[in-house]
ZAMARGU-4260 file (C-alpha; in steps of 0.2 Angstrom, whole numbers, plus 5000, padded with zeros to 4 digits):
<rodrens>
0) 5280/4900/5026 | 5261/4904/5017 | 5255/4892/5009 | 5254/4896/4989 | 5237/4886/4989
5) 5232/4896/5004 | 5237/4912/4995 | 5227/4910/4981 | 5214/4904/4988 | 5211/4890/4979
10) 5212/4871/4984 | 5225/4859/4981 | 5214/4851/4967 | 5210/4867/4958 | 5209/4867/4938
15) 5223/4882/4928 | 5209/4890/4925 | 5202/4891/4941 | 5221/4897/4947 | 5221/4909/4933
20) 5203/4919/4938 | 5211/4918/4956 | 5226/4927/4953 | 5221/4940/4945 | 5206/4945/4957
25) 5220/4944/4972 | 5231/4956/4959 | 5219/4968/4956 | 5215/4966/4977 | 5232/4968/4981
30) 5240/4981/4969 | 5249/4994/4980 | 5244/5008/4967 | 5225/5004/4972 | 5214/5014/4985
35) 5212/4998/4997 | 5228/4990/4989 | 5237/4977/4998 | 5258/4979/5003 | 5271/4974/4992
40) 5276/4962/4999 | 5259/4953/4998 | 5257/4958/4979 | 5273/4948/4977 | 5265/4932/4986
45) 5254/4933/4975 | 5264/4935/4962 | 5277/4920/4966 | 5263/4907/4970 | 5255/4909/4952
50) 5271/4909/4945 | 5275/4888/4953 | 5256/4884/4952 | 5252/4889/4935 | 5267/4881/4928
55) 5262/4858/4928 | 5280/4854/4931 | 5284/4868/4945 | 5268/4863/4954 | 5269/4844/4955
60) 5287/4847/4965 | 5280/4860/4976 | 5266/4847/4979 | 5280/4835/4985 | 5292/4845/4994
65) 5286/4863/4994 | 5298/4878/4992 | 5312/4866/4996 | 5310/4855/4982 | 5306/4872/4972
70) 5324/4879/4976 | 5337/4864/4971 | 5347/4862/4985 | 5356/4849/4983 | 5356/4845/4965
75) 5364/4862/4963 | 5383/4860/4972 | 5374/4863/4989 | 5383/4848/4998 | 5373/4831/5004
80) 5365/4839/5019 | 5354/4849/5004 | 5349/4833/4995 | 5344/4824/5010 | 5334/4837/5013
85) 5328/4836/4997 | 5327/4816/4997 | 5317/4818/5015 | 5304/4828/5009 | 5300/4817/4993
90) 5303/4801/5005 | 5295/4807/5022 | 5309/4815/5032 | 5304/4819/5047 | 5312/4838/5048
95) 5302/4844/5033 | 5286/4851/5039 | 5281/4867/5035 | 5274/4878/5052 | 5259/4880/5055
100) 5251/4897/5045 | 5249/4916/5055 | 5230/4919/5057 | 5236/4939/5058 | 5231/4949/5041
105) 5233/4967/5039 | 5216/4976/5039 | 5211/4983/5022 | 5212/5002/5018 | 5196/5014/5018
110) 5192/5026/5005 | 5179/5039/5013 | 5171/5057/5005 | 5172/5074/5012 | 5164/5090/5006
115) 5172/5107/5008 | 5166/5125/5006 | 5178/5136/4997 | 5178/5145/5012 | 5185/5131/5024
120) 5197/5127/5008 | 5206/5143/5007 | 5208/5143/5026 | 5208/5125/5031 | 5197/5115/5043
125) 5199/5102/5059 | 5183/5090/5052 | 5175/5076/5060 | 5173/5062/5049 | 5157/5049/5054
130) 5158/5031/5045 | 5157/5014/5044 | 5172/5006/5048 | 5179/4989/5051 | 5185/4989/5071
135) 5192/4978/5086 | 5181/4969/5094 | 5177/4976/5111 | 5175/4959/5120 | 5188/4945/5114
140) 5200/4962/5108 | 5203/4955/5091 | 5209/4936/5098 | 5192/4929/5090 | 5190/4918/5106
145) 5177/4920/5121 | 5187/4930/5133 | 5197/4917/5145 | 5199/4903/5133 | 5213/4900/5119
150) 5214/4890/5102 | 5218/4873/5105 | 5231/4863/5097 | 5225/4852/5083 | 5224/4835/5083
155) 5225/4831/5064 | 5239/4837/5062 | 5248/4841/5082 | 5247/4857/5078 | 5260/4857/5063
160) 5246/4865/5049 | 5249/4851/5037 | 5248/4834/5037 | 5259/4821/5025 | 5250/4805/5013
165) 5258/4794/5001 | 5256/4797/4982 | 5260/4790/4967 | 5273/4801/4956 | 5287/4800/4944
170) 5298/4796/4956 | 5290/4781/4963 | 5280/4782/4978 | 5284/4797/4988 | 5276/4805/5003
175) 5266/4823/4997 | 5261/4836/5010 | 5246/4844/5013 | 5235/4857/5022 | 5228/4851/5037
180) 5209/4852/5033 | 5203/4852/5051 | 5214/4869/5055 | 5214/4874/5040 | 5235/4876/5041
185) 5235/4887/5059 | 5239/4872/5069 | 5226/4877/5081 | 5206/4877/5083 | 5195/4888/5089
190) 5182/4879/5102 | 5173/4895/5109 | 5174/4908/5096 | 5169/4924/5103 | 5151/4927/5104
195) 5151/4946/5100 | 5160/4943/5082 | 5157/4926/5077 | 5175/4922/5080 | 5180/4935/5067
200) 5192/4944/5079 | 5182/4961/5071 | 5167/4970/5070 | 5157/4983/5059 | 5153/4997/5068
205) 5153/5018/5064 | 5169/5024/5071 | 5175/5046/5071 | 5191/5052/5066 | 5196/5071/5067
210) 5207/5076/5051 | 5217/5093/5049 | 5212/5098/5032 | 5226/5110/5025 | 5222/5125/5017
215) 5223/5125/4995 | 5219/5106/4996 | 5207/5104/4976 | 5192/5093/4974 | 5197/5076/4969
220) 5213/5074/4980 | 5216/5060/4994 | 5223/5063/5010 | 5230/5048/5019 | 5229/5044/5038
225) 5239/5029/5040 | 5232/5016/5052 | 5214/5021/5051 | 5208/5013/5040 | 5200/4993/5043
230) 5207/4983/5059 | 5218/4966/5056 | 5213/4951/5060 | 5219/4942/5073 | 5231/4958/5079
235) 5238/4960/5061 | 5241/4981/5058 | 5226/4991/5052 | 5227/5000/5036 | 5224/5017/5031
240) 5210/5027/5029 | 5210/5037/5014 | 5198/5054/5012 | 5193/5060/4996 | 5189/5079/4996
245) 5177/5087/4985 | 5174/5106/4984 | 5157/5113/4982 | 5153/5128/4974 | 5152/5147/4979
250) 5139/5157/4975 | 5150/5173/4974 | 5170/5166/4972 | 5178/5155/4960 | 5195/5147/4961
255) 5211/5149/4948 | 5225/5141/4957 | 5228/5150/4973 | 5219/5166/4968 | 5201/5169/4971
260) 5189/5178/4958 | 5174/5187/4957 | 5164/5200/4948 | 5157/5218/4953 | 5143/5228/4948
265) 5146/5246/4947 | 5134/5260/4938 | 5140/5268/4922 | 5139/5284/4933 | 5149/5276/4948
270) 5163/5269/4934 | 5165/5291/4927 | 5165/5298/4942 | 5176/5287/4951 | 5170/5280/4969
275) 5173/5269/4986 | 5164/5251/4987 | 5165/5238/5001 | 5164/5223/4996 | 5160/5205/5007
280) 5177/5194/5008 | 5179/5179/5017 | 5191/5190/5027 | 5178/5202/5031 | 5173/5216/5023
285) 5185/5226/5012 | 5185/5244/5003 | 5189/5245/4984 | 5193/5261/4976 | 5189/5263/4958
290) 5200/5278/4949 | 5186/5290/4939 | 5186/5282/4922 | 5185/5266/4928 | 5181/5254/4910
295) 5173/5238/4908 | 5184/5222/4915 | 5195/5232/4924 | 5204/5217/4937 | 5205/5226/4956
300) 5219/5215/4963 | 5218/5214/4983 | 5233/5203/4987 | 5233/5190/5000 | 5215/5188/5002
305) 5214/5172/4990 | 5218/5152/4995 | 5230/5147/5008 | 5245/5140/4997 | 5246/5120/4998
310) 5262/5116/5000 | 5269/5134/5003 | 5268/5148/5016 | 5256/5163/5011 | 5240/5165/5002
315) 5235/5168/4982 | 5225/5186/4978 | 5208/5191/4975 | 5202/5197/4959 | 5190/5206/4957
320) 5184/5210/4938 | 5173/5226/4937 | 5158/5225/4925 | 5152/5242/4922 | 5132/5243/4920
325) 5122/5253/4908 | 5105/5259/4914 | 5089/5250/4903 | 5075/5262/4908 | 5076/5278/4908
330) 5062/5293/4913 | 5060/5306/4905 | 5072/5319/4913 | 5085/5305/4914 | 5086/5304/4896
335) 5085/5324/4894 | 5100/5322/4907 | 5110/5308/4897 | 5107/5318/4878 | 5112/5337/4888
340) 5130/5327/4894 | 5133/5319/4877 | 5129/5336/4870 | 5142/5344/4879 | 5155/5331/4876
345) 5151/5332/4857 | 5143/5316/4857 | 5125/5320/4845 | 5115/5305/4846 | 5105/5313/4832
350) 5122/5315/4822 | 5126/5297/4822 | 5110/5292/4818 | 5112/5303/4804 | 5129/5296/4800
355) 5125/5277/4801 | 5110/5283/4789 | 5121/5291/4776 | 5134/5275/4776 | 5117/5266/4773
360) 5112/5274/4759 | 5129/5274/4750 | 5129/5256/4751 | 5113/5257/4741 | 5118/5268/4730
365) 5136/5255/4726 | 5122/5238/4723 | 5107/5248/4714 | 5116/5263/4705 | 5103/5274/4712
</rodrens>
């Protein structure tokens, strides 16, 4: 059973306050809904050892007898066999010792970035992602001791973890239990750590990982790789190794939900008369016909050219919104040109000139009486 101290990580002797700023570093380290989180099961540790060691009354019996003396057996209906377990924790039994602690830690989770193209999102990519990682030491393979040699019992304690003193209580003089402080609670030393990683079991190092990135994934979403992520210590399971994706920017397409979208350029002329353009997709090229009479904002749709669809078979539409241009510069016999068609449509410039003059000059007229 963990040590609540030991979970904390605070010593026996530690102030409230000095519990209290532990707890809540280890709770925010340990939320299961934060990148890097710990398991539930550790958040609730963590939980239950500030619970007994924030309360005065709750921790001077775990100091005497641990979870035992915690739980009431004995004082509770559970027969004498509980409070003589009770009485031989507070009295020094000799069956009362807690087990030596687990070295073993899971390994914390990663968070690492990835940039996309829009091209790679709509399709989805295999990607290799380079970074820093926390792995198993090559040499002593995570056991934290030079390769041939073990931990050795400890002789504080004989390898128990904890070690017993008497104290002075309410109940008289009683016999407490502590951490060892020469094994710091594993029961066992470490004489020749490992030379390659200091006895840490791990090392820093750049490690690869290949992802499968699925097509329609959005910038700002994880995907997780369970197990990649930081190695545990002493053999403990690794954790996971989450990647952030960010999408950079097209210069041609933008993205609405699984649809791509872009803009066209045609001539005024082109837009009357009606014509065939191919445009550049990331499907290759592609033939648009416009009707004659095409108008300004008109939406071309070419379905199944737009982003591969997340969590669904198929892919979203291109659109693509025609802006028709107007000519700016115009020579002379283009101009002659442009006045002869609106002529012949019935369009004289000259008349609207005319027109917008006299709608002038009647406003006049309303303000000056003139």
């Amino acid at each position: 059973m963990a040590d609540y101290y030991d979970i904390l990580g605070v010593g026996r002797n530690a102030t409230q306050a000095e519990i209290k700023k532990a707890y809540r570093k280890k709770a925010r380290e340990l939320h299961p809904d934060e990148v890097g989180g710990g398991s539930p099961e550790e958040f609730k540790e963590v939980n239950k050892a500030y619970e007994v060691l924030s309360n005065d009354e709750k921790r001077q019996l775990y100091d005497l007898g641990g979870e035992d003396a915690l739980s009431g057996n004995g004082f509770a209906g559970a027969g004498f066999g509980g409070f003589q377990d009770i009485f031989d924790t507070f009295f020094g039994g000799g069956n009362t010792r807690r087990g030596p602690a687990s070295r073993t830690r899971r390994g914390q989770d990663s968070l690492v970035r990835l940039d996309l193209s829009l091209e790679e999102v709509v399709f989805g990519a295999d990607k290799e992602l380079k970074h820093d990682a926390v792995i198993e030491c090559p040499h002593c393979f995570g056991h934290m001791t030079e390769p041939g040699t073990e931990p050795i019992p400890c002789t504080n304690c004989d390898g128990s973890g904890s070690t017993q003193r008497l104290t002075q209580s309410v109940f008289g003089q009683v016999m407490a239990q502590t951490t060892c402080g020469q094994c710091q609670g594993y029961g066992t030393v470490i004489v020749t750590p490992c030379g390659e990683c200091s006895g840490e079991g791990r090392i820093r190092a750049s490690q690869s990982v290949n992802l499968n990135v699925p097509a329609g994934v959005e910038s700002g979403m994880r995907i997780r790789m369970g197990g990649r992520g930081d190695a545990g210590i002493a053999g403990g399971t690794p954790g996971d190794l989450f990647v952030e994706v960010h999408v950079a920017p097209d210069p041609v397409f933008s993205r609405e939900g699984d649809d791509l979208l872009c803009t066209l350029q045609v001539p005024m002329t082109s837009a009357a008369l009606g014509t065939t353009i191919d445009i550049e997709t990331f499907d290759g090229v592609q033939s648009i016909e416009l009707e004659p009479g095409t108008q300004v904002g008109h939406i071309e749709r070419l379905e199944g050219l737009g982003v591969g669809r997340l969590h669904r078979k198929g892919r979203g539409d291109l659109k693509v919104n025609v802006q028709v241009t107007t000519p700016t510069k115009l020579d002379a016999r283009q101009r002659e040109l442009l006045v002869e068609f609106a002529n012949v449509r019935g369009e004289d410039v000259g008349s609207l000139v005319q027109t917008s003059s006299s709608v002038f000059s009647r406003i006049k007229e309303r303000f000056t009486g003139r």
